[in-house]
C-alpha positions in Angstrom: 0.0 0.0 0.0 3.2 2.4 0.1 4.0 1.6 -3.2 0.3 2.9 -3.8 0.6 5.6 -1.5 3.7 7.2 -3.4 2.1 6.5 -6.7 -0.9 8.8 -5.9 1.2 11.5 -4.1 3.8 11.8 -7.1 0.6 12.0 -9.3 -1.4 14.4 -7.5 -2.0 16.7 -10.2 -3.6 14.0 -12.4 -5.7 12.8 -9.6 -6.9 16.2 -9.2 -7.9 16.9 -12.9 -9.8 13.8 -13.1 -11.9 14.1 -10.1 -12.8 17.4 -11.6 -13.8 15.9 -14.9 -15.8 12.8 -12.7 -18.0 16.0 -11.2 -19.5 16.1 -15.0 -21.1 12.6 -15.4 -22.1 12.9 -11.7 -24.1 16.4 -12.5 -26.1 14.7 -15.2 -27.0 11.0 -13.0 -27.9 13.6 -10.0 -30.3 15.2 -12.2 -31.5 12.1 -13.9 -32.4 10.6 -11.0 -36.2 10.5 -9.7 -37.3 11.0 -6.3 -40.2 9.5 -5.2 -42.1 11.5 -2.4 -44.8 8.8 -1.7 -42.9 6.5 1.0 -46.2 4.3 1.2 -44.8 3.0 -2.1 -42.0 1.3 0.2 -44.4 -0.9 1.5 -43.7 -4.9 0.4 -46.0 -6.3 -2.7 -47.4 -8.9 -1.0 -49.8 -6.8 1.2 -53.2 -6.4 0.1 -53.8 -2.7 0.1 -50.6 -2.9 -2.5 -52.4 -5.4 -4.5 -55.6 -3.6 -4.7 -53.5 -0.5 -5.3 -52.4 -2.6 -8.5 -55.5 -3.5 -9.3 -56.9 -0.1 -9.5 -54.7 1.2 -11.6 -54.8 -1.5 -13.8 -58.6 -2.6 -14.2 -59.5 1.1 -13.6 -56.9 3.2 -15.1 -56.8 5.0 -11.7 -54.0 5.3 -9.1 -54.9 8.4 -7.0 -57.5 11.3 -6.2 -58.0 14.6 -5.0 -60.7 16.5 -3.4 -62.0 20.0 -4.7 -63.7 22.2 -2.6 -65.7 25.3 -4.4 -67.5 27.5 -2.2 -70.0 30.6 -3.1 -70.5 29.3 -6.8 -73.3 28.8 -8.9 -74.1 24.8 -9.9 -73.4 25.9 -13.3 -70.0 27.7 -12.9 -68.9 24.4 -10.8 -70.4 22.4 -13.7 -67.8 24.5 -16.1 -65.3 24.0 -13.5 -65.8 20.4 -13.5 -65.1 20.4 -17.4 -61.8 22.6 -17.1 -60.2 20.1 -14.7 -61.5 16.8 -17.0 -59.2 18.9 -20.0 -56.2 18.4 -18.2 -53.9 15.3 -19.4 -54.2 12.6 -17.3 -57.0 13.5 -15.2 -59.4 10.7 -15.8 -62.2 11.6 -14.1 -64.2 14.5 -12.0 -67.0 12.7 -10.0 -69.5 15.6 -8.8 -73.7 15.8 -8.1 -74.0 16.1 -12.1 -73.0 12.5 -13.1 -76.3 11.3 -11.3 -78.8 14.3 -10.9 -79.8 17.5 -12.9 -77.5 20.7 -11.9 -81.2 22.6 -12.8 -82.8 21.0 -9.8 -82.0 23.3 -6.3 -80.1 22.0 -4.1 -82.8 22.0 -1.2 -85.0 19.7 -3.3 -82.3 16.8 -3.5 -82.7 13.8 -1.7 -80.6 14.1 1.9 -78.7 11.0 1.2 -77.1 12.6 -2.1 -77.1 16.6 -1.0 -75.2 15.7 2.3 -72.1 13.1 0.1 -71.8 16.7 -2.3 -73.1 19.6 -0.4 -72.5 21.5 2.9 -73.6 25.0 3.3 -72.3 27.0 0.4 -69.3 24.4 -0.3 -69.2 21.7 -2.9 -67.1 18.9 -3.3 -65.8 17.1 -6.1 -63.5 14.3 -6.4 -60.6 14.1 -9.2 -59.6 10.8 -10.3 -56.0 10.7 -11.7 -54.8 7.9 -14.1 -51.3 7.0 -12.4 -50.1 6.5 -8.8 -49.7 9.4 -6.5 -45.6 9.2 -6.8 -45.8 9.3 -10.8 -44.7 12.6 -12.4 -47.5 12.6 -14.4 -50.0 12.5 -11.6 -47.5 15.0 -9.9 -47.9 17.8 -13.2 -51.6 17.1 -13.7 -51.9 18.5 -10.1 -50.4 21.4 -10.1 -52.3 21.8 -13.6 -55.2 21.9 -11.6 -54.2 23.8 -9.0 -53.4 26.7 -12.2 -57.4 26.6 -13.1 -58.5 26.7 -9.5 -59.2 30.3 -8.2 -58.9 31.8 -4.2 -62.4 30.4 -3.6 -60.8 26.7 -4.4 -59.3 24.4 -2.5 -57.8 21.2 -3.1 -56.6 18.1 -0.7 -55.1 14.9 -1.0 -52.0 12.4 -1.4 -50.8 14.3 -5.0 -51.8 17.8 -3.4 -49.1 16.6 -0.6 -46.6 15.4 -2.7 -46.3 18.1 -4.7 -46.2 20.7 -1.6 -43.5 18.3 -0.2 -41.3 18.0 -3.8 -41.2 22.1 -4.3 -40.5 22.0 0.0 -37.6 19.6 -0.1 -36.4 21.4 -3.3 -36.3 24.4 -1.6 -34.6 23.0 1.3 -32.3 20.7 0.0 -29.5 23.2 -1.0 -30.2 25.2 2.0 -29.6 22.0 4.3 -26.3 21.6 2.4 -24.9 24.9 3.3 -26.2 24.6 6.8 -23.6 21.4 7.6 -21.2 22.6 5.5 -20.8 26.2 7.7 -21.3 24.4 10.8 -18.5 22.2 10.2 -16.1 24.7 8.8 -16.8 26.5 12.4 -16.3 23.1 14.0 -13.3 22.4 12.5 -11.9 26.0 12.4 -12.0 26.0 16.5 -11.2 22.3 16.7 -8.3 21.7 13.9 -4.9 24.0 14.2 -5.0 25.5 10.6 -7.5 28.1 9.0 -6.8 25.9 5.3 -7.9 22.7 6.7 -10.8 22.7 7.2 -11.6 24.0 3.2 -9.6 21.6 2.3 -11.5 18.6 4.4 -14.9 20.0 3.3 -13.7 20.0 -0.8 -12.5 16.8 -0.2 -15.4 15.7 0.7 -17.6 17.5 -1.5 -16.1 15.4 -4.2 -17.2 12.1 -2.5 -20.7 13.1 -2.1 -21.3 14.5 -5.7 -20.0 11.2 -7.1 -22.5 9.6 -4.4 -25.3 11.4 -5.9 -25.0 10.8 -9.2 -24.6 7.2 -9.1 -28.1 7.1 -8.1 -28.6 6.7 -11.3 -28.3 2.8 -11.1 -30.9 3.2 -8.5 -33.7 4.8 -11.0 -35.1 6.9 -7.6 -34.6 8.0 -4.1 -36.6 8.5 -1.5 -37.0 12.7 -0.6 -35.6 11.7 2.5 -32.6 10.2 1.4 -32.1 12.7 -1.3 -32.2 15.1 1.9 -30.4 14.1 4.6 -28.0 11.9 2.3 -25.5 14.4 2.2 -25.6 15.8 5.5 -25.1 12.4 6.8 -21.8 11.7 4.8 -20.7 14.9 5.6 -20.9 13.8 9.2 -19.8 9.9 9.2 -16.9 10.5 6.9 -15.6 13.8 8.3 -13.1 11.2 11.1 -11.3 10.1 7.9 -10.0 13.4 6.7 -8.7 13.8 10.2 -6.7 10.3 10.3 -5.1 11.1 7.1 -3.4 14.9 8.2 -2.6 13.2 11.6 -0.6 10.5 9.8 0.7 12.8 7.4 1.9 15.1 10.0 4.0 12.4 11.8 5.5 10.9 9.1 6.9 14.6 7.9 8.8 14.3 11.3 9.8 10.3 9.9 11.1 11.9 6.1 11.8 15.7 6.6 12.0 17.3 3.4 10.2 14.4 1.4 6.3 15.4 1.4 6.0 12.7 -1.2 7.4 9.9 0.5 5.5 11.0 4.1 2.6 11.2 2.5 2.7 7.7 0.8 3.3 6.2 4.5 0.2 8.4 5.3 -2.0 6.8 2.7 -0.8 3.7 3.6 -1.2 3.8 7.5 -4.9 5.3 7.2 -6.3 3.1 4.8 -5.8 0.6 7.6 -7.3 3.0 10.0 -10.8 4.0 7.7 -11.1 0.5 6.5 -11.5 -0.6 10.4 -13.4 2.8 10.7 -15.9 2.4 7.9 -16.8 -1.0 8.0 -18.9 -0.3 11.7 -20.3 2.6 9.5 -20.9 1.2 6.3 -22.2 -2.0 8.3 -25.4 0.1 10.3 -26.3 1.3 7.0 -26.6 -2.5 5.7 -28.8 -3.6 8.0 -31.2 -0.8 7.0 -31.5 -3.0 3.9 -33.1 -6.2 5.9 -36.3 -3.9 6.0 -39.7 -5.2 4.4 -40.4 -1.7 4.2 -37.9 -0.7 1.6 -37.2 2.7 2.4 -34.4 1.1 4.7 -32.8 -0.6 1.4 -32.8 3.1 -0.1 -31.1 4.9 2.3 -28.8 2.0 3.4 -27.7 1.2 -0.2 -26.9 4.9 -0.4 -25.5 5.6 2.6 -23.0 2.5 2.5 -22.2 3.6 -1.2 -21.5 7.2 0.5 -19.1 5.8 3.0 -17.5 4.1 0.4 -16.5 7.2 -2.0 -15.7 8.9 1.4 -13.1 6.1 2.1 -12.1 6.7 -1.8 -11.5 10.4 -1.7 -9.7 10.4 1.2 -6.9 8.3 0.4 -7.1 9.6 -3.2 -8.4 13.2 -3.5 -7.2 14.4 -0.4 -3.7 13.6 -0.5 -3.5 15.0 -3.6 -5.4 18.5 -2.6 -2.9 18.5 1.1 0.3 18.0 -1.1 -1.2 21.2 -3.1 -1.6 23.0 -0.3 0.8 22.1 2.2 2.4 25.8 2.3 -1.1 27.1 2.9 -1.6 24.7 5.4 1.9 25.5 7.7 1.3 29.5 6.9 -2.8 28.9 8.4 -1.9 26.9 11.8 -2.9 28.8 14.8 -4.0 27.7 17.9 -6.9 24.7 18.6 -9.8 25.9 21.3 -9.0 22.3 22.5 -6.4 22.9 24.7 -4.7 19.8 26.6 -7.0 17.6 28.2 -4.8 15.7 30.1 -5.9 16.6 33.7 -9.7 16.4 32.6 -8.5 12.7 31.7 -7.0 12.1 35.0 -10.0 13.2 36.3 -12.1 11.3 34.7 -10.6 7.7 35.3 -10.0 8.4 38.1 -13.4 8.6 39.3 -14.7 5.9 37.0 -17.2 4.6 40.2 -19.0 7.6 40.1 -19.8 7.6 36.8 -20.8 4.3 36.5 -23.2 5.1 39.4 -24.5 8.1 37.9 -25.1 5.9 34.4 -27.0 3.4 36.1 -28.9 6.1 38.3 -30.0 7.7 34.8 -30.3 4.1 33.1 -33.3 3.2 34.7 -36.1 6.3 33.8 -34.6 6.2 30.2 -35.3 2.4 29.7 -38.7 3.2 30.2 -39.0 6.3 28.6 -37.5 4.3 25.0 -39.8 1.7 26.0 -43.2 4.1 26.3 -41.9 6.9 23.6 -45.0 7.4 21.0 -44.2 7.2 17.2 -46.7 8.9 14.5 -47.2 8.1 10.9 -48.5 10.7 9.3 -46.1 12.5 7.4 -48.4 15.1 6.1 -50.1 16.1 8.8 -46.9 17.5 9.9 -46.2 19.5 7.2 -46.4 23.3 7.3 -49.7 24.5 7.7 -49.5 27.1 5.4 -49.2 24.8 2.2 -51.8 24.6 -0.3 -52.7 20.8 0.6 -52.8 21.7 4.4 -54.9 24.4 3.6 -56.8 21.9 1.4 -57.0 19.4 4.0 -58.4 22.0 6.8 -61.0 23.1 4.6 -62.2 19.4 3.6 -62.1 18.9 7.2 -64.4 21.6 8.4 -67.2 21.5 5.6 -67.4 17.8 5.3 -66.0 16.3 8.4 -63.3 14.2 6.0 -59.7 14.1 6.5 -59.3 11.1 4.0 -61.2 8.6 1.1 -60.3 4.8 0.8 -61.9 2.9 -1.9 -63.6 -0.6 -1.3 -63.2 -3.3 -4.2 -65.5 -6.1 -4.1 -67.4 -8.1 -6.5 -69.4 -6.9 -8.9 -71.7 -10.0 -9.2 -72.8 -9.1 -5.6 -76.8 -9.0 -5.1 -77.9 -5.3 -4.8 -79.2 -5.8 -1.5 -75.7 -7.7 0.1 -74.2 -4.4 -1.7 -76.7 -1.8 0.0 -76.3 -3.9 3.6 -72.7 -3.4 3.0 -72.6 0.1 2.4 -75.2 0.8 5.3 -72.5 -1.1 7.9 -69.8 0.8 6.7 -71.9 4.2 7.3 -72.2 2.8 10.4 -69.2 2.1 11.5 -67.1 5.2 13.9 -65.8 8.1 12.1 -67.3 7.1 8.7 -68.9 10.0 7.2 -70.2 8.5 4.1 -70.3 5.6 1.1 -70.2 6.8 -2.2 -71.1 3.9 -4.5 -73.7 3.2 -7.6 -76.8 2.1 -5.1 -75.9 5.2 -2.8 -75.7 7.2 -6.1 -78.8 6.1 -7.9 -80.4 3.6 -5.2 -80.3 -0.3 -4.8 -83.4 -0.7 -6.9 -81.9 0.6 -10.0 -80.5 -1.8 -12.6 -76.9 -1.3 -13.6 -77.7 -0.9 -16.7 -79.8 2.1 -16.1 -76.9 3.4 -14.8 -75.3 6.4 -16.6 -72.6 5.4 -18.2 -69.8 7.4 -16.6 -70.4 6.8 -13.2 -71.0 3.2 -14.4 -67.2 3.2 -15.9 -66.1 4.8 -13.2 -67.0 2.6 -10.3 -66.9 -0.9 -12.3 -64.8 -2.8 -13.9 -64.9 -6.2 -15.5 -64.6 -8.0 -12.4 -64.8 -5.1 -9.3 -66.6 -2.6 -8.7 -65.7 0.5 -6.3 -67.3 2.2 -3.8 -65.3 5.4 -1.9 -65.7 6.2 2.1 -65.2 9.1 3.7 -63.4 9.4 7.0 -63.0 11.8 9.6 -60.1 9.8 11.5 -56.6 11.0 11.0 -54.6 8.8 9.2 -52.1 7.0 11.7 -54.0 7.7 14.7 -55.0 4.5 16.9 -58.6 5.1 15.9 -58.2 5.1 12.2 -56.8 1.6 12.3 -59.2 0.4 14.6 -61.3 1.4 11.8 -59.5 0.1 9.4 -59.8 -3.5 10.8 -63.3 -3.0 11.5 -64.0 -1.8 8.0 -61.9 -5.2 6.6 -64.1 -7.0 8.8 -67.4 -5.8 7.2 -66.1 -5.8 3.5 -64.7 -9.9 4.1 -68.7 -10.9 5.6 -70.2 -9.8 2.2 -67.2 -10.7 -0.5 -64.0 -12.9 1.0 -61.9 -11.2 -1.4 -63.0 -7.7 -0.5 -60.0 -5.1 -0.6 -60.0 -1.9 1.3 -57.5 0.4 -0.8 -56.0 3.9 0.4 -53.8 6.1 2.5 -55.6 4.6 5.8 -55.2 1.2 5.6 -52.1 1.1 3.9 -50.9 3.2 7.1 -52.1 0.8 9.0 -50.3 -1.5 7.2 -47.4 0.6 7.6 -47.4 0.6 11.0 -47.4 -3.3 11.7 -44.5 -3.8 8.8 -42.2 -1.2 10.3 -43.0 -3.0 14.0 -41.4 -5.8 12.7 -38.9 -3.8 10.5 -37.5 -2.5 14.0 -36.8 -5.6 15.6 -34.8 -6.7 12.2 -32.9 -4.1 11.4 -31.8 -3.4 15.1 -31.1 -7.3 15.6 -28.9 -7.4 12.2 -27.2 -4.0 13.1 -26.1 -5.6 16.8 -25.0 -9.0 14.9 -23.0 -7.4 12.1 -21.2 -5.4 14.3 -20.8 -7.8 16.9 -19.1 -10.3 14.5 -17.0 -7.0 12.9 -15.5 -6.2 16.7 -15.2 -9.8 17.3 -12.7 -10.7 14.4 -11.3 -6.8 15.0 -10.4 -7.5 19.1 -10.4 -11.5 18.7 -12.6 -11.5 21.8 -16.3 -12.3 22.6 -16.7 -10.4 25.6 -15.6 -7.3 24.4 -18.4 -6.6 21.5 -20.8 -7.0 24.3 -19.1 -4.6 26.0 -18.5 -2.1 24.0 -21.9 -2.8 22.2 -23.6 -2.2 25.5 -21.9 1.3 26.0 -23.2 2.4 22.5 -26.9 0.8 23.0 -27.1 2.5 26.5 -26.7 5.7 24.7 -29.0 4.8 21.9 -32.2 4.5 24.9 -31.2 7.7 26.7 -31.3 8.8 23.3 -34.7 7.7 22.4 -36.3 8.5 25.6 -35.8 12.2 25.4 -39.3 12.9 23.5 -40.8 10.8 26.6 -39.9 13.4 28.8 -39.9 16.4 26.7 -44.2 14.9 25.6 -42.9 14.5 21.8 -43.8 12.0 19.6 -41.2 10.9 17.0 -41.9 10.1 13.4 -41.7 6.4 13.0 -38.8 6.7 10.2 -36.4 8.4 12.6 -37.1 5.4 15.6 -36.2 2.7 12.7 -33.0 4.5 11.4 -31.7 6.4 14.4 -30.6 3.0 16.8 -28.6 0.8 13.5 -27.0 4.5 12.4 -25.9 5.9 15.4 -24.5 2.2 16.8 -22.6 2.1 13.3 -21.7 5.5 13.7 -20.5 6.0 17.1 -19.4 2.9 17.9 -15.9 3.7 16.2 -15.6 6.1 18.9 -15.3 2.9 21.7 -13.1 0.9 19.5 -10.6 4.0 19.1 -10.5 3.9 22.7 -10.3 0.2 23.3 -7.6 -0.5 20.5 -5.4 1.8 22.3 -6.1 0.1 25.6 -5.0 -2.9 24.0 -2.1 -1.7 22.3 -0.6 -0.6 25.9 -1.3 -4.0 27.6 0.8 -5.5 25.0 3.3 -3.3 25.5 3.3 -4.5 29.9 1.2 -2.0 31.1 -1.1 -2.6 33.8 -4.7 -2.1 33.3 -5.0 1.4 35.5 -1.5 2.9 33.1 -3.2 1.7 29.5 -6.4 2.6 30.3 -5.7 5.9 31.8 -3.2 6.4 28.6 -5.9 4.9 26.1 -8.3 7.6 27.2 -6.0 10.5 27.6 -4.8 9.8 23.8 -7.9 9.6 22.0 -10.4 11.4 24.0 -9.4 14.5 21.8 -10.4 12.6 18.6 -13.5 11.1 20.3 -15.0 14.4 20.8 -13.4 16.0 18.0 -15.6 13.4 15.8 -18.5 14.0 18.1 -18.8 17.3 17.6 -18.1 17.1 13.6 -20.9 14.8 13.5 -23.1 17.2 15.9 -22.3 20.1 13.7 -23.0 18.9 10.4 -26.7 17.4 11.7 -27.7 20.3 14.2 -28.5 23.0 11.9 -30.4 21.2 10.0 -32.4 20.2 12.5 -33.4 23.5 13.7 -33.6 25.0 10.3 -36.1 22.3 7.9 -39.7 22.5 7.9 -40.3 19.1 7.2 -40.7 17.5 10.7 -39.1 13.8 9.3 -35.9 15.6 8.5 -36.2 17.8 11.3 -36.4 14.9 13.9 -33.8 12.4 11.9 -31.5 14.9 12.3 -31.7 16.5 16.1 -31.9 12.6 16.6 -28.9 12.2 14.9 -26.8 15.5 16.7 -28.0 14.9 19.9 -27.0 11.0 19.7 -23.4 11.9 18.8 -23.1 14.0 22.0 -24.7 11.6 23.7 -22.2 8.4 22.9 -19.3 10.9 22.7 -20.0 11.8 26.7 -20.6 8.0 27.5 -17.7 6.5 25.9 -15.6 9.2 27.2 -17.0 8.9 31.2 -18.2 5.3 31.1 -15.8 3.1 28.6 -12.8 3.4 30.8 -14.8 2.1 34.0 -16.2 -1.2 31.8 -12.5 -1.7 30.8 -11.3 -1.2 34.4 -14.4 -3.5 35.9 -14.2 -6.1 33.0 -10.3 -6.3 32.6 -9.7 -9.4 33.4 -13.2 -11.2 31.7 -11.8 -9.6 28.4 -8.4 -10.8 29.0 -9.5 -14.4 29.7 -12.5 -14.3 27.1 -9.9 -13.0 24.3 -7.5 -14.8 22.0 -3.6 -13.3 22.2 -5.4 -9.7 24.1 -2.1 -9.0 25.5 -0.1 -10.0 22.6 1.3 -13.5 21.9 4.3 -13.5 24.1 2.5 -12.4 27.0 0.4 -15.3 26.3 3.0 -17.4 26.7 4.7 -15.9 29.3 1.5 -16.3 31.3 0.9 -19.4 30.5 4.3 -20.7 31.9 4.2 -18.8 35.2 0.8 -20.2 36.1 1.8 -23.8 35.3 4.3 -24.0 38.4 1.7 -22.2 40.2 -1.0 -24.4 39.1 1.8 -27.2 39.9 1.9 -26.1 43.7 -1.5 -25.9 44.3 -2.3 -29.2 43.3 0.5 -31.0 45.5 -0.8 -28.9 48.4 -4.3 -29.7 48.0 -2.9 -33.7 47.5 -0.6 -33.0 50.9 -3.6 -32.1 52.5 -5.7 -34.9 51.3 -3.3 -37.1 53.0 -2.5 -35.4 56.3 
């Protein structure tokens, strides 16, 4: 790796042109590649609501719908209304009071059971049925079409109305979360490096890596809006350690080869591509068990995050040589002074009083298991958007003049007897928080034969094996009693027709919220095993990737049981990712530590020199990396406005403080408590010799002991 080393340093100027000419290719597969902003697409196949998703769309050329609200409009200028929004491409449908009754006839004098499903006060609704799914760009453009031919007295709610205030949101955002990390970084690294060019050079280097990152999305076709979002930010913060290793190295070897930058720097290449390999596989490792999720957001943001890691590894032995050796004169005319001063007596302080601190961890263990345990999750994404978007505003309105906050559709058989359809339709009306069925009978009544049906309600609602009704709900999606209703709705629809589907944003939440249950358990389970079996061939031990596991997980729950206390609930995305990212993460942090603890036994220390030496050598780094990581997710936090990228990433900040402080104050105690258990439960801990050498001073011990215990036996 030398060899390789002085290869890239001597050709540092080539290196540097062609990553500059890589940054074109990467431009055009960033901008090629779609993101989807309809995470209920995530969901696995195999569940009904995605099969009668599929089925709509397929039998009935329909994948998702809005709801219009007109208010203080004549019958006839909603009429025209109706026909401007048909116009627009892909729009397949409007369903309104016309398609069954006479716009001539006043609204007083139709029947209750029609007037109340259209009318309330002076507000009228319609419902749009679009051709495609609620993600496709097409559905996405005829939207905001319609939003162009609606005027102030308009309003307009549902999944595409949402995805289209969350796509011009994040695309607002997105550059603006960028230069967020990237400042608060530069200030991190300005007080905590000892040169003003450094930290520049750091953030280029890694600019490079997350470009090349983005583009290759490509292969991908599309990316969630959260990973497009927070994919950066993230990279920015789990790769900024590596830049660090490679000036370190760099700067000792210069003392090794004074006067050869070239050859110091090819040592420096060489010695931390051993370090980050160590150091990324943890990292690279949480992000792959995102991928044993059913939901398969996980596998979208864990194939792009461990690809991230990976280019971050690449630059830095590559790029950021190069771009050092460029500037090294920079770099020595910059250094000034570190705000990190020596930490040596802190250190001495701190191990020494490791009994304390254990104390204190378990004190605050105890109310932070539960509060992890009882923390509340939601699942609504779009109820917590901005309430000054046009779908919120939408949503309100739909709300307060109709009592609806969302429509699922019910496919059942078409075959069914009139009256078993009417029964059906009557249970549902009854069931809690159903506002109404909207079907042929309760269109045009059960005694009506379909074929006196007009024809476009006929095509709208059948198909050549279904046929559709629509319900009404006031529940918010998510909530405990929207899937209660959910289930009870399922119930209803399986009495009359066994292969009954109930399609829509409600039950495919609450279908949601039972796969990522499960989704939890896995991913945290394969995030502990990886990385188990990762520190277990690192250390050769079995004890100490419980150990040093432990640490991390205990400041995973205090973590998580913050929103307990502080009465927050946390969207369900940020409880699945935060535990497998921040152990992958942070856990680096207790193996820095612990390899030099290591390193000093073998050298004859005794436990209380190496540990207090292990912890006085790297607790700089440890909190150096802490707060790089902090910085580069904070301001994010406080700044978006979209509450899942908001929470993922004060999650995120406040769990690198949060391991940082344990593994500085609680590591060396486990290490000083658990010495001798990871000593005996390791292979060659303390070196090979010392191995040996123990081994023959406790056989003549072990020698002794047995002849007394034989002596004794015989007196």
């Amino acid at each position: 790796m030398v060899k390789v080393g002085k290869w890239i340093a001597k050709n540092r100027i080539l290196i540097l042109i062609l990553a500059v000419l890589l940054l074109i290719p990467s431009y055009f597969g960033f901008k090629s590649t779609r993101t989807n902003y309809d995470l209920l697409t995530y969901l696995p196949e195999n569940l009904d609501t995605v099969q009668g998703q599929n089925i709509v769309v397929d039998q009935y050329g329909m994948g998702a719908f809005s709801m219009v609200v007109v208010e203080n409009k004549s019958l006839k200028d909603v009429a025209k209304l109706e026909q401007d929004i048909e116009a627009i491409p892909h729009v397949k449908d409007v369903l309104w009071y016309d398609d069954v009754a006479d716009i001539n006839l006043p609204v007083q004098m139709i029947p209750e059971n029609l007037r109340s499903k259209f009318f309330s006060g002076d507000a009228t609704m319609m419902l749009v049925l679009l051709d495609n799914t609620s993600s496709a760009d097409s559905t996405l453009a005829a939207e905001k079409q319609i939003r162009s031919v609606l005027d102030s007295d308009c309003y307009i709610n549902g999944i595409p109305s949402v995805m289209n205030d969350l796509k011009d949101l994040t695309d607002q955002e997105l550059p603006i979360y960028v230069g967020i990390a990237v400042l608060m970084s530069l200030i991190a690294m300005l007080l905590l490096t000892d040169s003003f060019a450094v930290p520049f050079l750091f953030l280029l280097d890694i600019a490079f890596a997350v470009v090349y990152n983005m583009g290759t999305n490509v292969m991908f076709g599309s990316i969630s809006y959260i990973t497009k979002a927070i994919a950066a930010v993230l990279q920015l913060a789990v790769t900024m350690d590596y830049s660090i290793f490679l000036l370190g190295s760099y700067r000792e070897n210069k003392l090794r080869f004074p006067g050869d930058n070239n050859r110091a720097m090819g040592h420096a290449i060489a010695n931390t591509f051993k370090s980050i390999i160590g150091s990324s596989v943890t990292t690279i490792a949480g992000f792959i068990a995102l991928c044993f999720m059913s939901f398969t957001l996980g596998l979208d943001l864990g194939l792009v995050m461990a690809k991230g890691v990976l280019f971050g590894v690449l630059s830095c032995v590559t790029i950021l040589p190069s771009l050092v050796l460029f500037f090294d004169k920079a770099i020595e005319k910059t250094k000034h002074k570190p705000l990190m001063g020596n930490l040596d007596k802190a250190s001495a302080f701190i191990t020494k009083h490791f009994k304390l601190w254990i104390v204190l961890f378990c004190i605050i263990l105890v109310p932070a298991v539960y509060g992890n345990n009882h923390v509340q999750n939601y699942y609504d994404l779009s109820g917590s958007l901005p309430s000054n978007l046009p779908s919120r505003i939408g949503f309100k309105k739909v709300e307060d003049d109709f009592g609806s906050t969302t429509i699922d559709m019910v496919l059942f058989d078409k075959n069914m007897p009139a009256k078993e359809k009417a029964d059906m339709l009557s249970d549902m009306e009854d069931v809690d928080g159903v506002n109404y069925c909207i079907g042929m009978n309760s269109l045009v009544g059960s005694n009506v034969p379909d074929s006196m049906v007009p024809l476009k309600v006929r095509s709208m609602l059948q198909s050549d094996k279904y046929e559709m009704c629509f319900v009404g709900t006031g529940y918010y999606v998510g909530s405990d009693e929207a899937n209660a209703q959910v289930e009870k709705l399922n119930s209803i629809i399986k009495q009359y027709d066994a292969n009954a589907l109930l399609v829509g944003e409600a039950p495919m939440t609450h279908d949601l919220v039972d796969v990522t249950n499960v989704d939890f358990i896995h991913v945290n389970t394969a995030s502990l095993g990886i990385i188990f079996v990762i520190i277990c061939l690192l250390f050769r031990s079995v004890s100490l990737p419980v150990i040093l596991e432990l640490v991390i997980e205990s400041a995973i729950i205090i973590n998580m049981s913050i929103p307990y206390f502080t009465n927050t609930s946390v969207v369900f995305v940020a409880s699945i990712i935060l535990g497998t990212v921040q152990l992958g993460s942070t856990v680096d942090y207790a193996i820095l530590m612990t390899s030099r603890y290591q390193k000093e036994r073998q050298r004859g220390r005794d436990r209380d020199t190496a540990i207090q030496i292990a912890h006085r050598t790297s607790m700089g780094s440890i909190i150096t990396s802490g707060l790089s990581f902090f910085a580069a997710t904070f301001g994010v936090a406080l700044y978006s406005n979209i509450d899942v990228i908001h929470s993922m990433c004060l999650m995120l900040a406040r769990g690198a403080l949060i391991s940082t402080v344990v593994v500085i104050f609680i590591l060396p105690g486990m290490l000083k408590i658990f010495g001798g258990l990871i000593e005996h439960t390791s292979w060659h801990f303390l070196g090979k010799e010392a191995t040996k050498k123990n081994k023959a001073q406790s056989a003549p011990e072990a020698r002794i002991a047995a002849e007394s215990h034989t002596d004794g036996n015989n007196g």
